[in-house]
mmJSON file of the N, C-alpha and C atoms, coordinates in Angstrom:
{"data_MODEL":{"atom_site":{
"group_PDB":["ATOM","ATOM","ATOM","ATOM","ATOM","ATOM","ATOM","ATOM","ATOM","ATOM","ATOM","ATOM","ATOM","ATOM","ATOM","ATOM","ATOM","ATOM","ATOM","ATOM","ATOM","ATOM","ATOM","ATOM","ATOM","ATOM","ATOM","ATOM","ATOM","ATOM","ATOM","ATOM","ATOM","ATOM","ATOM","ATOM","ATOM","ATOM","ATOM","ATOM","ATOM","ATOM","ATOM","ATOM","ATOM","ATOM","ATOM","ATOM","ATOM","ATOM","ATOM","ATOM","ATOM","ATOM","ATOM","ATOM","ATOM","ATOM","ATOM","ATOM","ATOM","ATOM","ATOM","ATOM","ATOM","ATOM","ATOM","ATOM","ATOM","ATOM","ATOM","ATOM","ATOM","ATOM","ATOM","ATOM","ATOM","ATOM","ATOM","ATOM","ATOM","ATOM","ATOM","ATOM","ATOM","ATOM","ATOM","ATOM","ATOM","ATOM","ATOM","ATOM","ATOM","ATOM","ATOM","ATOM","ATOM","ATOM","ATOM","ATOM","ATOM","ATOM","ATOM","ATOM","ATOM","ATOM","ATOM","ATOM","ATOM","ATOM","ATOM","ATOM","ATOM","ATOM","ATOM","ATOM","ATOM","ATOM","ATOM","ATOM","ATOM","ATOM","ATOM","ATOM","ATOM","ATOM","ATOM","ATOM","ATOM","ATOM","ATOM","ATOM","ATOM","ATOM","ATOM","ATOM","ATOM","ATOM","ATOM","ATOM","ATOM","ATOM","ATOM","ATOM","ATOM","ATOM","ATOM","ATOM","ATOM","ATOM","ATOM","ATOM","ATOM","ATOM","ATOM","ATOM","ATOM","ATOM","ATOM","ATOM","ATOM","ATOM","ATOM","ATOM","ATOM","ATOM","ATOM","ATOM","ATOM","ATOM","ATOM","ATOM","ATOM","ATOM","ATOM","ATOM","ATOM"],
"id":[1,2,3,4,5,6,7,8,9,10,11,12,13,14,15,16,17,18,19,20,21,22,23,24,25,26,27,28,29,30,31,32,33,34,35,36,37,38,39,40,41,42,43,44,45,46,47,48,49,50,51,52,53,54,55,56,57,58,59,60,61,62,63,64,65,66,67,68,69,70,71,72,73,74,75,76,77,78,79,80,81,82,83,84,85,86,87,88,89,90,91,92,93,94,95,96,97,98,99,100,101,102,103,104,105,106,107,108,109,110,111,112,113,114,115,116,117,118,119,120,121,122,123,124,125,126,127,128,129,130,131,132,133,134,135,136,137,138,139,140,141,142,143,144,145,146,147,148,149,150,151,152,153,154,155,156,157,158,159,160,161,162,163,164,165,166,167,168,169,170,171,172,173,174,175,176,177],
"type_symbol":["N","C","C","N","C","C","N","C","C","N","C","C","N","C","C","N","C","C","N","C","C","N","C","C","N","C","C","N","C","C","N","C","C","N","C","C","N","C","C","N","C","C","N","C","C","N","C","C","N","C","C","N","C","C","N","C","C","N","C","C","N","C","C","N","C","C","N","C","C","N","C","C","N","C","C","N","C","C","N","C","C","N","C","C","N","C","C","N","C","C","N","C","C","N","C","C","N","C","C","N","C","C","N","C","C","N","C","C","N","C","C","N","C","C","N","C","C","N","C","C","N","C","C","N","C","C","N","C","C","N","C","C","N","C","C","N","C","C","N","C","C","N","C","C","N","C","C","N","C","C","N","C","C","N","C","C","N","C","C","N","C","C","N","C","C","N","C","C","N","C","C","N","C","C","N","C","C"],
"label_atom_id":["N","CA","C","N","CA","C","N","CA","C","N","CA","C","N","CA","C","N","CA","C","N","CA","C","N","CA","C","N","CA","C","N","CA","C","N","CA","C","N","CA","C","N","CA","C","N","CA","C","N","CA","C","N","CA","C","N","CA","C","N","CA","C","N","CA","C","N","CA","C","N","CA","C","N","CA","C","N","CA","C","N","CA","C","N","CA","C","N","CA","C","N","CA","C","N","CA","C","N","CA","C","N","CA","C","N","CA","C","N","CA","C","N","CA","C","N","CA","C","N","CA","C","N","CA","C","N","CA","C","N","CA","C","N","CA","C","N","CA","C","N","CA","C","N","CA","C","N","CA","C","N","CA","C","N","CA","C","N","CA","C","N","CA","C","N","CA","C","N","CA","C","N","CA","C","N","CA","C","N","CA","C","N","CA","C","N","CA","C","N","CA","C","N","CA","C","N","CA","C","N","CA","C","N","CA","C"],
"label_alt_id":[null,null,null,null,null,null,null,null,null,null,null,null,null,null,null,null,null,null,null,null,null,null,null,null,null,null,null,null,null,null,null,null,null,null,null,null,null,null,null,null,null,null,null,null,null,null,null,null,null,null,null,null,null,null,null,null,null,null,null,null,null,null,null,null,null,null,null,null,null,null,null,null,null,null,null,null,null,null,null,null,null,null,null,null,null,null,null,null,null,null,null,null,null,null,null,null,null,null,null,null,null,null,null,null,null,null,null,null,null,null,null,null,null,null,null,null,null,null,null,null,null,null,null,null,null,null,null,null,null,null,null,null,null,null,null,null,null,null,null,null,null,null,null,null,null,null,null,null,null,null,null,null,null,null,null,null,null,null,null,null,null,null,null,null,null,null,null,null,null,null,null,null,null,null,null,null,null],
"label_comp_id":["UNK","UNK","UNK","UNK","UNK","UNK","UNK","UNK","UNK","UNK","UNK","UNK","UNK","UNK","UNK","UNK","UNK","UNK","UNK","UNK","UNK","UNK","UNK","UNK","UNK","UNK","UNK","UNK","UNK","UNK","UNK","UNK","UNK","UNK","UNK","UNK","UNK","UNK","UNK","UNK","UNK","UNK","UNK","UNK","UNK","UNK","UNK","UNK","UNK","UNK","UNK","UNK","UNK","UNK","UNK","UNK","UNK","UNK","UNK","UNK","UNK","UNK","UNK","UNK","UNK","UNK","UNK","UNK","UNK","UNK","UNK","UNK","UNK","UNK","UNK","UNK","UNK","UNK","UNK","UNK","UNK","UNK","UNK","UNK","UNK","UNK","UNK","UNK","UNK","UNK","UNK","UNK","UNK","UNK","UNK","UNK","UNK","UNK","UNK","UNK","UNK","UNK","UNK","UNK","UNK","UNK","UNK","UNK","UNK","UNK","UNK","UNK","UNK","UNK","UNK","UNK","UNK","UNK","UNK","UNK","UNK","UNK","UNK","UNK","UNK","UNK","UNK","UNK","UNK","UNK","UNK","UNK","UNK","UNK","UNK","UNK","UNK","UNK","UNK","UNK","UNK","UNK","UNK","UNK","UNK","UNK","UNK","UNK","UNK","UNK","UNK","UNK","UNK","UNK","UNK","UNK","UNK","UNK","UNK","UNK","UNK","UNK","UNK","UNK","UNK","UNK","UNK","UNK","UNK","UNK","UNK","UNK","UNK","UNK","UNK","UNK","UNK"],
"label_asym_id":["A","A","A","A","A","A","A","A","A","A","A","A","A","A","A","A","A","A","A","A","A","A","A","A","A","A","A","A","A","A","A","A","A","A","A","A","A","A","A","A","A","A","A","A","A","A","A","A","A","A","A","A","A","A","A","A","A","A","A","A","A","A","A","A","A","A","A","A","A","A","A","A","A","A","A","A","A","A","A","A","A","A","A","A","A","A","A","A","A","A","A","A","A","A","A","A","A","A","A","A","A","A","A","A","A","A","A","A","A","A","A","A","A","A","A","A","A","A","A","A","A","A","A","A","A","A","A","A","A","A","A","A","A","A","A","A","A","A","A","A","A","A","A","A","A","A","A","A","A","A","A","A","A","A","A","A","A","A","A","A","A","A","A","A","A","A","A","A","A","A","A","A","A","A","A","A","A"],
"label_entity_id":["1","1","1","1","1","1","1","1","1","1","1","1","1","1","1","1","1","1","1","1","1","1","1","1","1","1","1","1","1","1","1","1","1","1","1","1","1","1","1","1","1","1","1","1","1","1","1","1","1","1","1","1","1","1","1","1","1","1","1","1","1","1","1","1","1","1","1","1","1","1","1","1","1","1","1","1","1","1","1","1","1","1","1","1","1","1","1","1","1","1","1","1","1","1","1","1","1","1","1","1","1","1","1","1","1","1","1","1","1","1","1","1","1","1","1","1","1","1","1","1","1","1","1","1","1","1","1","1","1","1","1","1","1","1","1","1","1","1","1","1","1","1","1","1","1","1","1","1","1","1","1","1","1","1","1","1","1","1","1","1","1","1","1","1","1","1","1","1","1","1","1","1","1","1","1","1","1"],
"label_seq_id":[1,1,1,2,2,2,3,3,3,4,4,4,5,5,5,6,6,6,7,7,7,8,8,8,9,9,9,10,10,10,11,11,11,12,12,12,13,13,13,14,14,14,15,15,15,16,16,16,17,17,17,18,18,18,19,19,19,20,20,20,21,21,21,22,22,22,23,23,23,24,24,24,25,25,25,26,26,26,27,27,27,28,28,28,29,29,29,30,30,30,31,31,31,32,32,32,33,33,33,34,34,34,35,35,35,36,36,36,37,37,37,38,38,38,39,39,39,40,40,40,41,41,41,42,42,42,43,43,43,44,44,44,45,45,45,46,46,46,47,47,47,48,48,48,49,49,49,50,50,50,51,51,51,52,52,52,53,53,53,54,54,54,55,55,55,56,56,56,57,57,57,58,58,58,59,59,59],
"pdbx_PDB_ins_code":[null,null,null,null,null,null,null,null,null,null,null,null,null,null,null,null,null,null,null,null,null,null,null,null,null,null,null,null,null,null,null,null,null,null,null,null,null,null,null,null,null,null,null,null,null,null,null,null,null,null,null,null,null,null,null,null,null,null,null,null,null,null,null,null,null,null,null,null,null,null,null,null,null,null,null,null,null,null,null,null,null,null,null,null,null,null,null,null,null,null,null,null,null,null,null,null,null,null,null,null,null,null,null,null,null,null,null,null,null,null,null,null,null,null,null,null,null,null,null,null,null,null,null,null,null,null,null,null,null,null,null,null,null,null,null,null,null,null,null,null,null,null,null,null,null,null,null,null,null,null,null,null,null,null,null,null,null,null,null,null,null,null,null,null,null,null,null,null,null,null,null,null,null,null,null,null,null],
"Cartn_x":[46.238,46.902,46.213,46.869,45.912,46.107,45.003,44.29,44.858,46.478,47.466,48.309,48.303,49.679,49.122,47.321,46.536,46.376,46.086,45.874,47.239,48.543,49.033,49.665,49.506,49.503,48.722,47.112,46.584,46.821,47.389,48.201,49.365,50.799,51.204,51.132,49.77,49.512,49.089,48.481,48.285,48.898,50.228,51.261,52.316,52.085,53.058,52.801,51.446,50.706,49.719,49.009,47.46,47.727,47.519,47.865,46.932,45.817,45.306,46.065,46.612,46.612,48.267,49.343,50.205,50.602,49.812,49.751,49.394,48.374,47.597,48.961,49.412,50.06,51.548,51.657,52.976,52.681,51.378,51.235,50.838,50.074,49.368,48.233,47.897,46.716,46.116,45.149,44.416,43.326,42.621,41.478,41.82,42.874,43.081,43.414,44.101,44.159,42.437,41.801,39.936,39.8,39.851,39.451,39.635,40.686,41.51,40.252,40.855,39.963,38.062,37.793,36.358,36.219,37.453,37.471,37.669,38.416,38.906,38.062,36.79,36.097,35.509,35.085,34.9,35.325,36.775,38.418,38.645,38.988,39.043,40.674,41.455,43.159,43.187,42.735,42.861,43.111,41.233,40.973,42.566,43.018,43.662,45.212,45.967,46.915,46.607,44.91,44.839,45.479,45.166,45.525,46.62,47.271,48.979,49.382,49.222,50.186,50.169,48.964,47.989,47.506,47.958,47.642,46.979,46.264,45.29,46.143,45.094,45.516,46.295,45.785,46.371,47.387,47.766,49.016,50.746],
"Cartn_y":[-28.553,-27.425,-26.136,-24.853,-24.077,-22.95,-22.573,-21.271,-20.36,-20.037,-19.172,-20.078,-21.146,-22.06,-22.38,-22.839,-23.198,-21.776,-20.598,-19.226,-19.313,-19.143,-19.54,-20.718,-21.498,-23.045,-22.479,-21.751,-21.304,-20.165,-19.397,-18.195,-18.477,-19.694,-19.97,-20.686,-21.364,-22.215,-20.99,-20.034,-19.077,-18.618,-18.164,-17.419,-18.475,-19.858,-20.357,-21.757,-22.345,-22.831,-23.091,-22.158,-22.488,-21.492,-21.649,-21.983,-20.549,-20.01,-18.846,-17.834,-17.773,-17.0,-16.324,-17.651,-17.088,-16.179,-16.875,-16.592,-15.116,-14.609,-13.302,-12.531,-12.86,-11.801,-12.014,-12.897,-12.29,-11.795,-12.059,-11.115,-9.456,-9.768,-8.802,-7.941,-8.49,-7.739,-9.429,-9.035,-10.475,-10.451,-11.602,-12.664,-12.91,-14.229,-14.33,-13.448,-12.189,-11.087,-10.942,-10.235,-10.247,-11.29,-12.294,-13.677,-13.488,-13.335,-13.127,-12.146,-11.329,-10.03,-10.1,-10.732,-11.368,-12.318,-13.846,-15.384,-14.452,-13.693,-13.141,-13.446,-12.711,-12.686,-13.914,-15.241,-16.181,-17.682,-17.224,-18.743,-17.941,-19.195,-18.771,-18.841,-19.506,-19.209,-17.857,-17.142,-15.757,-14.757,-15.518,-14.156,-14.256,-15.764,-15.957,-15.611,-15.092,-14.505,-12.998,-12.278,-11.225,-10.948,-11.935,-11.719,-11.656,-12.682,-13.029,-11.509,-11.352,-10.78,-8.957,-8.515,-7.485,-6.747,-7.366,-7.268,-8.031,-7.225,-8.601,-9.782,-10.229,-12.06,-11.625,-10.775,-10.12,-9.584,-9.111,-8.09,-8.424],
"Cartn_z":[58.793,58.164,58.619,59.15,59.741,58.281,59.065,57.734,56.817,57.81,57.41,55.977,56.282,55.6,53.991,54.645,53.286,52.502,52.815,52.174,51.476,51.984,51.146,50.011,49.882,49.402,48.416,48.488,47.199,46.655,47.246,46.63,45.883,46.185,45.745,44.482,44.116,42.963,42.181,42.333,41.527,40.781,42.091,41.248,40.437,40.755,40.159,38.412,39.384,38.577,37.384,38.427,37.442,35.847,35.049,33.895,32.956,33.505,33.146,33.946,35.095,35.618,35.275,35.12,35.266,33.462,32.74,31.294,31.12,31.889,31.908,32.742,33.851,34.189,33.333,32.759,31.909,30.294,29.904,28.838,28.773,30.119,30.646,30.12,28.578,27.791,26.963,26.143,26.038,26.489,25.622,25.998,27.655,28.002,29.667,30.216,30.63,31.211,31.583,30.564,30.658,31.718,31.258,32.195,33.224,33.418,35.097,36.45,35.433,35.585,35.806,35.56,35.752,36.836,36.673,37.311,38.547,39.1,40.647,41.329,40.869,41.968,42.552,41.423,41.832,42.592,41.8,42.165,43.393,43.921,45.512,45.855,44.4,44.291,43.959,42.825,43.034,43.973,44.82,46.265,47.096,47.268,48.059,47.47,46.768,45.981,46.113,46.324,46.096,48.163,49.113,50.307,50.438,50.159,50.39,49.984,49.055,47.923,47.759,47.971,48.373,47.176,45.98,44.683,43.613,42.803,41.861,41.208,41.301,40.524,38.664,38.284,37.121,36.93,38.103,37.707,38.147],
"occupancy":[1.0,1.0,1.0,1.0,1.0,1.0,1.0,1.0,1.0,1.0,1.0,1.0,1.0,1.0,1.0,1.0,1.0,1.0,1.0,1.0,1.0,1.0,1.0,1.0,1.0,1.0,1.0,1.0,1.0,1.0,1.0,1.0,1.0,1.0,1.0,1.0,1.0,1.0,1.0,1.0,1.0,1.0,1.0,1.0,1.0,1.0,1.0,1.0,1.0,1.0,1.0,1.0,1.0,1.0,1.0,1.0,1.0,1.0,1.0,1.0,1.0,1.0,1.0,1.0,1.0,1.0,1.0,1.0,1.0,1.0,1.0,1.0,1.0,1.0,1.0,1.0,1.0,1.0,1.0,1.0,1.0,1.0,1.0,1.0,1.0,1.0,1.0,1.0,1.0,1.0,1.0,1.0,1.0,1.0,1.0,1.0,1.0,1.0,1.0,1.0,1.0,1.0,1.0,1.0,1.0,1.0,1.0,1.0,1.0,1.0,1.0,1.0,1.0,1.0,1.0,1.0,1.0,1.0,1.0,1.0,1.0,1.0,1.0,1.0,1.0,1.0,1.0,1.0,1.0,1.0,1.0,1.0,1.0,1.0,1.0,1.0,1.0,1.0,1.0,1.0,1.0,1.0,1.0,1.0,1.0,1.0,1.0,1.0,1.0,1.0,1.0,1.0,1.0,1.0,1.0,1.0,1.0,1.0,1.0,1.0,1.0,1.0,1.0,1.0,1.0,1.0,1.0,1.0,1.0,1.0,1.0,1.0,1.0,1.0,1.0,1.0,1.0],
"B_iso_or_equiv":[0.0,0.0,0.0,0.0,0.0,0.0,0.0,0.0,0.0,0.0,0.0,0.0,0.0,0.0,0.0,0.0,0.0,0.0,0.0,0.0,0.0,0.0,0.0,0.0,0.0,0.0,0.0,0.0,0.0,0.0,0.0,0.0,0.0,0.0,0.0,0.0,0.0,0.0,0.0,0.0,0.0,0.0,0.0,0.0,0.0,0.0,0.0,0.0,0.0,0.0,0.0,0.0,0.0,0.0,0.0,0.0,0.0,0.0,0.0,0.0,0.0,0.0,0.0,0.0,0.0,0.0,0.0,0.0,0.0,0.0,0.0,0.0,0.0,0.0,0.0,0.0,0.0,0.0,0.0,0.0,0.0,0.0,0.0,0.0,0.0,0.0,0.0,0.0,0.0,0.0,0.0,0.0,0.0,0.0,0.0,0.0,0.0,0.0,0.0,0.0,0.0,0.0,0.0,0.0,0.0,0.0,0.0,0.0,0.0,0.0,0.0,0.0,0.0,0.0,0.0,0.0,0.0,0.0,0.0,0.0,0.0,0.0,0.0,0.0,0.0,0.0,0.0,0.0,0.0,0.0,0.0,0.0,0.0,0.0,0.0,0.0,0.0,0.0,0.0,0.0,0.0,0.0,0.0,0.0,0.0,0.0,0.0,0.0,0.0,0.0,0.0,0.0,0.0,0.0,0.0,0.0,0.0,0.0,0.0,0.0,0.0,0.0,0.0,0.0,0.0,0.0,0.0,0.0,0.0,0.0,0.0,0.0,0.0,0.0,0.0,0.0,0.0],
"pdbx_formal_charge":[null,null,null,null,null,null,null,null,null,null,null,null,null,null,null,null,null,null,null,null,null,null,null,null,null,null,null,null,null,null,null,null,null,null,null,null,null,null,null,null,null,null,null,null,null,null,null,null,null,null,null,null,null,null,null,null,null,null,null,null,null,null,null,null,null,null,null,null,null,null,null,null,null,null,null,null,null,null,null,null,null,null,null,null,null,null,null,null,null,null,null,null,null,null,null,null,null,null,null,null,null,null,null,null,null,null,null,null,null,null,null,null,null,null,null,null,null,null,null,null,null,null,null,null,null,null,null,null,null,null,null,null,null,null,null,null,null,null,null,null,null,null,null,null,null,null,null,null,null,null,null,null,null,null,null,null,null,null,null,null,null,null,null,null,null,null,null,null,null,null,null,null,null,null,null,null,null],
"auth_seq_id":[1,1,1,2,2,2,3,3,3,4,4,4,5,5,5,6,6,6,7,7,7,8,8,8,9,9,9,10,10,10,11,11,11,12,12,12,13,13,13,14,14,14,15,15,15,16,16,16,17,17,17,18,18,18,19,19,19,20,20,20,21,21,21,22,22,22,23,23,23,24,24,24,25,25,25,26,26,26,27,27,27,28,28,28,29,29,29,30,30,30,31,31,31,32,32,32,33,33,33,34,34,34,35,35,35,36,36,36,37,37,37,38,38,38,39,39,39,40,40,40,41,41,41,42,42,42,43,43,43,44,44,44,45,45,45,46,46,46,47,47,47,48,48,48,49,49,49,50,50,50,51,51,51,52,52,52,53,53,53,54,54,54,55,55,55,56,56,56,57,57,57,58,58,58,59,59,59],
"auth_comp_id":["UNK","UNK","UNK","UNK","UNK","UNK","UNK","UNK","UNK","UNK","UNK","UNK","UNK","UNK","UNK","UNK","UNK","UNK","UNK","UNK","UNK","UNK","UNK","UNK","UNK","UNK","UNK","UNK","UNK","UNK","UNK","UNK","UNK","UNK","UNK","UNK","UNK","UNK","UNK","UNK","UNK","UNK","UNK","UNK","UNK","UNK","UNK","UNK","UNK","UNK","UNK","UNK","UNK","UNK","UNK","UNK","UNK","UNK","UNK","UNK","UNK","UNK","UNK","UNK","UNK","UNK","UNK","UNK","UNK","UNK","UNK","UNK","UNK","UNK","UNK","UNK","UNK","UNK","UNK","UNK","UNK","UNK","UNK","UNK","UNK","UNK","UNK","UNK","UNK","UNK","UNK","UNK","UNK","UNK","UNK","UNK","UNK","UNK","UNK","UNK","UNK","UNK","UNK","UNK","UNK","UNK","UNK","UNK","UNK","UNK","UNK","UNK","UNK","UNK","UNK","UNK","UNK","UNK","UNK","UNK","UNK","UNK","UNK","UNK","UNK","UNK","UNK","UNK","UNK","UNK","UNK","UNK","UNK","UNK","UNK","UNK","UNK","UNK","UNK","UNK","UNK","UNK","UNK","UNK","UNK","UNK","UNK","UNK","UNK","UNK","UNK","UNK","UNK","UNK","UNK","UNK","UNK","UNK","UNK","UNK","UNK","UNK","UNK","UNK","UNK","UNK","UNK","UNK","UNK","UNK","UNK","UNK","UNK","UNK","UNK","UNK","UNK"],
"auth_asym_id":["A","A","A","A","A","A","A","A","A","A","A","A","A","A","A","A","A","A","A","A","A","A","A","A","A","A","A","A","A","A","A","A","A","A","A","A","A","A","A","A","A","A","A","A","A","A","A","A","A","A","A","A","A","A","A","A","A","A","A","A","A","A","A","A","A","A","A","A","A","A","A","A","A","A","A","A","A","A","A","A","A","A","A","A","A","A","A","A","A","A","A","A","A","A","A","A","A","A","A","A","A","A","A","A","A","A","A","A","A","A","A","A","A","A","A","A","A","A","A","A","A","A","A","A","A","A","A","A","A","A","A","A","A","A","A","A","A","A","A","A","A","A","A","A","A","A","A","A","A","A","A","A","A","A","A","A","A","A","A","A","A","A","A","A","A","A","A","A","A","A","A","A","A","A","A","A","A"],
"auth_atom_id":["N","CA","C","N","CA","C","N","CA","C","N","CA","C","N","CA","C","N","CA","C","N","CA","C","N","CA","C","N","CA","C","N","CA","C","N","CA","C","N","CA","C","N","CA","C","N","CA","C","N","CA","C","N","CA","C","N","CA","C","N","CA","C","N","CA","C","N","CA","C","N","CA","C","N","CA","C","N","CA","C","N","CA","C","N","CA","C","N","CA","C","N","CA","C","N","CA","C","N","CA","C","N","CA","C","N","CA","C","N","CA","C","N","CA","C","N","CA","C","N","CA","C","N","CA","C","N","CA","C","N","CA","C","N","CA","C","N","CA","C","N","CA","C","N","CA","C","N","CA","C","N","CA","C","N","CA","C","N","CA","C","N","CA","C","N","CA","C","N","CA","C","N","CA","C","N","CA","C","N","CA","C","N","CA","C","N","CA","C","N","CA","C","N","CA","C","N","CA","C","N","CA","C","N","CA","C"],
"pdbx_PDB_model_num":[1,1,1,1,1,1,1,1,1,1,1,1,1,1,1,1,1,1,1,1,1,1,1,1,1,1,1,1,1,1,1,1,1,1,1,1,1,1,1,1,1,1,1,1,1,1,1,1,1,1,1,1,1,1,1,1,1,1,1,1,1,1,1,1,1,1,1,1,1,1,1,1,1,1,1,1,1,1,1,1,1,1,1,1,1,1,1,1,1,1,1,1,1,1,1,1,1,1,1,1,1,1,1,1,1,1,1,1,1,1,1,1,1,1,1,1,1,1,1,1,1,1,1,1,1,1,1,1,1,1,1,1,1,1,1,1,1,1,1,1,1,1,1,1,1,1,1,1,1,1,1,1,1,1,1,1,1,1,1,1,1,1,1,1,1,1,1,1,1,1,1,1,1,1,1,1,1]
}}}
């Protein structure tokens, strides 16, 4: 799988999946919003949603 296809594959679970993330951006204030907002820098689905997408994992 080359680098391009997997960046997105984890950008896509971000925006579609993972379960803090998509919660925070449709409430958009909150406890998980905070979370989000902190986890970025470390989940490497985030960074990779923040590439695809060119916007934070939050918003």
């Amino acid at each position: 799988m080359p680098a391009d296809d997997k960046l997105r594959t984890m950008a896509d679970f971000c925006k579609t999946k993972c379960p803090v993330c998509t919660k925070a951006r449709a409430r958009g204030k909150g406890f998980l919003f905070w979370m989000v907002k902190l986890e970025r820098r470390v989940c490497p689905y985030c960074r990779a949603y923040e590439q695809v997408y060119g916007k934070p994992a939050y918003k």
